[in-house]
N, C-alpha and C positions, 0 to 999 in steps of 0.2 A: 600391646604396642601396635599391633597389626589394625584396631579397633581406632588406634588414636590417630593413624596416620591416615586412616580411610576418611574418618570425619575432618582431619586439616584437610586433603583433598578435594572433599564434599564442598566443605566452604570456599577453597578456590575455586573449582569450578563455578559457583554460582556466583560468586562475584565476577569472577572473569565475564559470568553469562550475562550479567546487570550491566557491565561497561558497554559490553556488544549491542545489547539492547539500548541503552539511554545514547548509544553514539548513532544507532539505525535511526530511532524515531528525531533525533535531534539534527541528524542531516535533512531527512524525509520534513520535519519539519522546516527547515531554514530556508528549501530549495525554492519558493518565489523571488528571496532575494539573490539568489543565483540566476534565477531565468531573466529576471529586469534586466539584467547587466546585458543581453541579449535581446532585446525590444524592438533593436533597429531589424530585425529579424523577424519573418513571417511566425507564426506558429507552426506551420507545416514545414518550412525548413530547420526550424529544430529540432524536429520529431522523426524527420527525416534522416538527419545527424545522427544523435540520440539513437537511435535505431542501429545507423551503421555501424558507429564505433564500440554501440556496448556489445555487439555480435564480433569484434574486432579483440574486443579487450578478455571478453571471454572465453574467447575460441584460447586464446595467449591462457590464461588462467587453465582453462583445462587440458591446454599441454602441460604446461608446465606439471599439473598433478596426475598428467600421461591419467588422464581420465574422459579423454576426448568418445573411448568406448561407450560412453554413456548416450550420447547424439543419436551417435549412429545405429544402436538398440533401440532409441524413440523413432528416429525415421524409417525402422522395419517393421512400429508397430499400430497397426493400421488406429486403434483404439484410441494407444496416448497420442498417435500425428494427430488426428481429427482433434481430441480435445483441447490441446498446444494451439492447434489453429482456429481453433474460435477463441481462446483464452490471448493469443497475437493480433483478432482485430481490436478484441475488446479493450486490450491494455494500448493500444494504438488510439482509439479513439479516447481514450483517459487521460493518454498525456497531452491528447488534440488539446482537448477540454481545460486541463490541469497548466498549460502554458499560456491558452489564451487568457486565464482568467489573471494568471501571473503578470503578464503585460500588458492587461486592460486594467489592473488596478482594482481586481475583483476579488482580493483573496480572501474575502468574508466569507463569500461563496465557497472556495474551494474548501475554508476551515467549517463551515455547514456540513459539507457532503460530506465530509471523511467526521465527524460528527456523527452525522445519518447514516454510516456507515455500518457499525456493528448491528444496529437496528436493523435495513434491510436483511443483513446477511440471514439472520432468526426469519425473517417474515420469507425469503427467500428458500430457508430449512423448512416451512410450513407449508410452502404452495410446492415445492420442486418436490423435496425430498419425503413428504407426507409426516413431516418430526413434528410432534404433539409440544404445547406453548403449556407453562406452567401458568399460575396467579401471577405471577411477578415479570413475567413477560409480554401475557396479555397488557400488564398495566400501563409497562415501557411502551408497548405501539403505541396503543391510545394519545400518550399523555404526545409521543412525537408526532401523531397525526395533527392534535391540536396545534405543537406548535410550528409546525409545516405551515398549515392553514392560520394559522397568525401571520407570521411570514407574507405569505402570501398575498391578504391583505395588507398587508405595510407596503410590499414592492407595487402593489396594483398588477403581480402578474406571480406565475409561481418563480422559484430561482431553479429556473432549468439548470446551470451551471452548476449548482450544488445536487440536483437531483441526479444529471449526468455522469458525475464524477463519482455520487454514491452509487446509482446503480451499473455503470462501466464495471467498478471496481468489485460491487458486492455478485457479477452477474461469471465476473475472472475469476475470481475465487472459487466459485461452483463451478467451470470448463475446467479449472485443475481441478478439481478432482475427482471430476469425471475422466481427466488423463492418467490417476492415479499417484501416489504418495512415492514411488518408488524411485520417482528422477532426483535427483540434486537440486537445489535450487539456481545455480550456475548454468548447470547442463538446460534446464527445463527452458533459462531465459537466452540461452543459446539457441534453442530450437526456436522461439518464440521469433526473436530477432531476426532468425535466419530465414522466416517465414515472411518476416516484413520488409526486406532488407531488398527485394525486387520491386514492393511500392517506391521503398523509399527511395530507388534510383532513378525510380521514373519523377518522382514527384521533382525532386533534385534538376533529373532533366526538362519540366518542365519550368520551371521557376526560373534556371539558365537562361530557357529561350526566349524569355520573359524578362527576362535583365533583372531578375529580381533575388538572384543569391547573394551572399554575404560573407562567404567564408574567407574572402580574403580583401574585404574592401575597406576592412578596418582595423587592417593590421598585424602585426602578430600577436597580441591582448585578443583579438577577436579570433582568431585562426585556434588561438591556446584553449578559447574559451569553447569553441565548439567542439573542439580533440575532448575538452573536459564532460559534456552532458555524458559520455560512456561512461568514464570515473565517478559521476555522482549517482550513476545507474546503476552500474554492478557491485560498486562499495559498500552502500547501504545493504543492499539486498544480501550478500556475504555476512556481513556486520548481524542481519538477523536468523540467518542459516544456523552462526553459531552461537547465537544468544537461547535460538529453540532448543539447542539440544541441552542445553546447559540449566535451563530456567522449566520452572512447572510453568503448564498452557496458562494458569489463570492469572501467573505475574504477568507474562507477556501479554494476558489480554488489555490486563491493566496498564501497560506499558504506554501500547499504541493511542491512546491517547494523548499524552507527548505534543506528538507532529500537529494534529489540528490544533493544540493551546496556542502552541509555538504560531501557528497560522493566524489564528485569532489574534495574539498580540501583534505579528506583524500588520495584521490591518487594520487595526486601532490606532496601533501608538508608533506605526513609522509609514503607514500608505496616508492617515488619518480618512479611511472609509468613513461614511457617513455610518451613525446609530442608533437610530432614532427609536424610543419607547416599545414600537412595534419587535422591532430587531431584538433588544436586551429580552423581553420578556420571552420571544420564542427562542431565543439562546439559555434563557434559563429554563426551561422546562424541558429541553433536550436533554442539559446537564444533569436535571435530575432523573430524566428517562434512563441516563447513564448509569446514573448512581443505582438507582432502581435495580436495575438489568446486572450491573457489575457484581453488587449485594447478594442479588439472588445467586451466579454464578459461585460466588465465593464461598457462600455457605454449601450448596451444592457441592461441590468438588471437599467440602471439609468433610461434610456428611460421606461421601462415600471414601475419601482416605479415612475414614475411623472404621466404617465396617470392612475394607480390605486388612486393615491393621488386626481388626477380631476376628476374621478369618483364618489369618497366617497366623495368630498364638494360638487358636483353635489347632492348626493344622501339627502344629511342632509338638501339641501336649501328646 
């Protein structure tokens, strides 16, 4: 009985962990059509926003879990502050990037880079970390170097915006963890926040003196909506805190694909971004750099759950 209940468990938690997950990447996906609503608004005063309230909302969250200990253990320690703080310009400059392309009507771009994403991070594991590339990830770079350089030529220049945002984002990932695995996810973007939260006042103060803020020139619609970038900040990011714990690495790898589809259809079939011949074929050759990359991981991770499984019937006989 004890046997029956542990596996109805098992299966709750991993559904529970798939809702967490398909609600993180499918907000993380949607949010261009959340930033347009905000257009009339610089990018740097949304970032700025953004910044304030999600350190606002989750300072509030780690009271409430009287887990605020956790900050104040990162700002004692010299290792994870440093890393937090290069992983605070880097996500600063990501959502620079990630709003402008939102209200410039570029989110082909942004579903590129987060695309080109999982790719850097592997080539990122090879130049930083010295981590050895299999057959099947050598093949993935390749095929996404060609289709960069397709790209590339179709634009008549490269798409910095998509390269920005991949490498922002795949450069954050390496500063955490050079801060280490031990923060919360909550606590780590408190610290992050809190780090940014004296740009963002200045930036705020200068755009004032500049007659160029927003927060209440359009309303309460606009007032609610800038209180909200903190809500679309810290919710997702919760939403996949407990989809990890819940979910094996290799669903969730395959998850976060999600948000850039979701991006792609946004700029197809409701910004109507232009797509021309050049664009489709280096979008298809990523997809299958994916598939590629994804394939290899998944057998990987089967192969070595099967020899952990023959070790542990080894170890019980």
């Amino acid at each position: 009985m004890t046997n029956a209940n542990s596996h109805l468990q098992s299966a709750h938690e991993r559904r529970a962990g798939l809702a967490f997950g398909l609600a993180c990447y499918g907000i993380w996906g949607v949010l261009p059509l959340f930033f347009v609503l905000l257009d009339y608004a610089s990018p740097l005063e949304i970032v700025a926003n953004r910044a304030i309230w999600s350190l606002l909302l989750c300072t509030a969250i780690l009271l409430f879990r009287r887990q605020l200990g956790q900050v104040i253990t990162v700002l004692r320690n010299p290792r994870q502050l440093g890393g937090l703080a290069m992983a605070a310009a880097l996500i600063g400059a990501n959502w620079l990037a990630y709003v402008y392309a939102a209200n410039h009507r570029e989110v082909l771009q942004a579903s590129l880079g987060y695309f080109i994403n999982p790719l850097l991070t592997v080539l990122l594991g090879v130049m930083v970390l010295r981590e050895k590339l299999h057959t099947a990830q050598w093949l993935a770079m390749g095929m996404a170097l060609v289709a960069v350089t397709i790209i590339t030529i179709g634009y008549g220049h490269p798409p910095w915006l998509a390269l920005t945002l991949a490498g922002t984002f795949g450069l954050y990932g390496l500063a955490k963890s050079f801060a280490g695995r031990r923060t919360g996810a909550v606590a780590s973007l408190t610290v992050e926040t809190l780090l940014l939260s004296p740009l963002a006042l200045i930036a705020l103060a200068w755009l004032d003196h500049r007659g160029q803020t927003h927060f209440t020139t359009h309303g309460t619609a606009g007032v609610l909506l800038m209180l909200a970038t903190g809500i679309i900040t810290t919710t997702p990011l919760t939403f996949f805190a407990a989809a990890a714990r819940r979910l094996p690495l290799s669903l969730v790898g395959m998850l976060q694909y999600i948000a850039p589809s979701l991006q792609f259809l946004i700029a197809v079939w409701v910004n109507h971004e232009a797509m021309p011949a050049s664009r489709w074929i280096g979008f298809a050759i990523i997809w299958a750099a994916l598939m590629v990359l994804s394939t290899d991981a998944l057998r990987r991770n089967r192969r070595q759950r099967t020899a952990r499984a023959g070790t542990a019937h080894t170890a019980t006989r």
